[in-house]
N, C-alpha and C positions, 0 to 999 in steps of 0.2 A: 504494500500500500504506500502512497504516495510518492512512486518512482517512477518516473518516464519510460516509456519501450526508447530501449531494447531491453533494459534493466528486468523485468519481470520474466523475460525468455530467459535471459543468461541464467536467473537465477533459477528455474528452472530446470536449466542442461544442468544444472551443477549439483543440484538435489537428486536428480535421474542416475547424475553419475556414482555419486554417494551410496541412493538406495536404488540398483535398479528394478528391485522384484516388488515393491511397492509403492502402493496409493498415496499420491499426494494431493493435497489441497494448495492450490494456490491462491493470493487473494490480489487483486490487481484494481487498484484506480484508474488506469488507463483504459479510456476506451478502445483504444488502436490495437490492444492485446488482443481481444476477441479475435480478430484476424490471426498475428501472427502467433497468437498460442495455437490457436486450430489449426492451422497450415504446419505449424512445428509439427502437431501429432500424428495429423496426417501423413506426412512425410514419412516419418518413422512411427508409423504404425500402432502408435498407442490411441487407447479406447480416453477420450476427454470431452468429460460433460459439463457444459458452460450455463452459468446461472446467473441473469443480472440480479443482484442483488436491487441495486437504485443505480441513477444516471452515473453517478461517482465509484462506483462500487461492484467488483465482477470477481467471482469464483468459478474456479475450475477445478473436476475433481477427474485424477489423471489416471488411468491403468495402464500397465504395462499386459 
C-alpha cells in the first residue's frame, strides 16, 4: 500500500521467490497494478484473484 507500480510487482516477484509453493495476498493502492499484476500471473501461470477493495485500494490473492 501506498507504493507506485512497479513497486507492488517487484514486491511480489520477491515474495514468489521467497515462498514459491504458496498463497499470497497482496494489497496494492495503485490502480495501474490491476493490469500489471494480472498480466504478471498470467505470464507465469499463477491462479490471481483480484478484488477492489475501494477506488484506492486492491487485493490480490495469488496461487501458484
Amino acid at each position: 500500500m501506498g507504493k507506485p507500480c512497479p513497486m507492488p510487482l517487484l514486491m511480489l516477484k520477491k515474495a514468489l521467490k521467497k515462498s514459491p509453493d504458496q498463497s499470497l495476498l497482496l494489497k496494492s493502492s495503485d490502480p495501474h497494478s490491476q493490469q500489471d499484476v494480472s498480466r504478471y500471473c498470467q505470464i507465469h501461470q499463477l491462479n490471481c484473484e483480484m478484488r477492489k477493495i475501494s477506488d484506492s485500494e486492491f487485493h490480490y490473492l495469488i496461487e501458484s
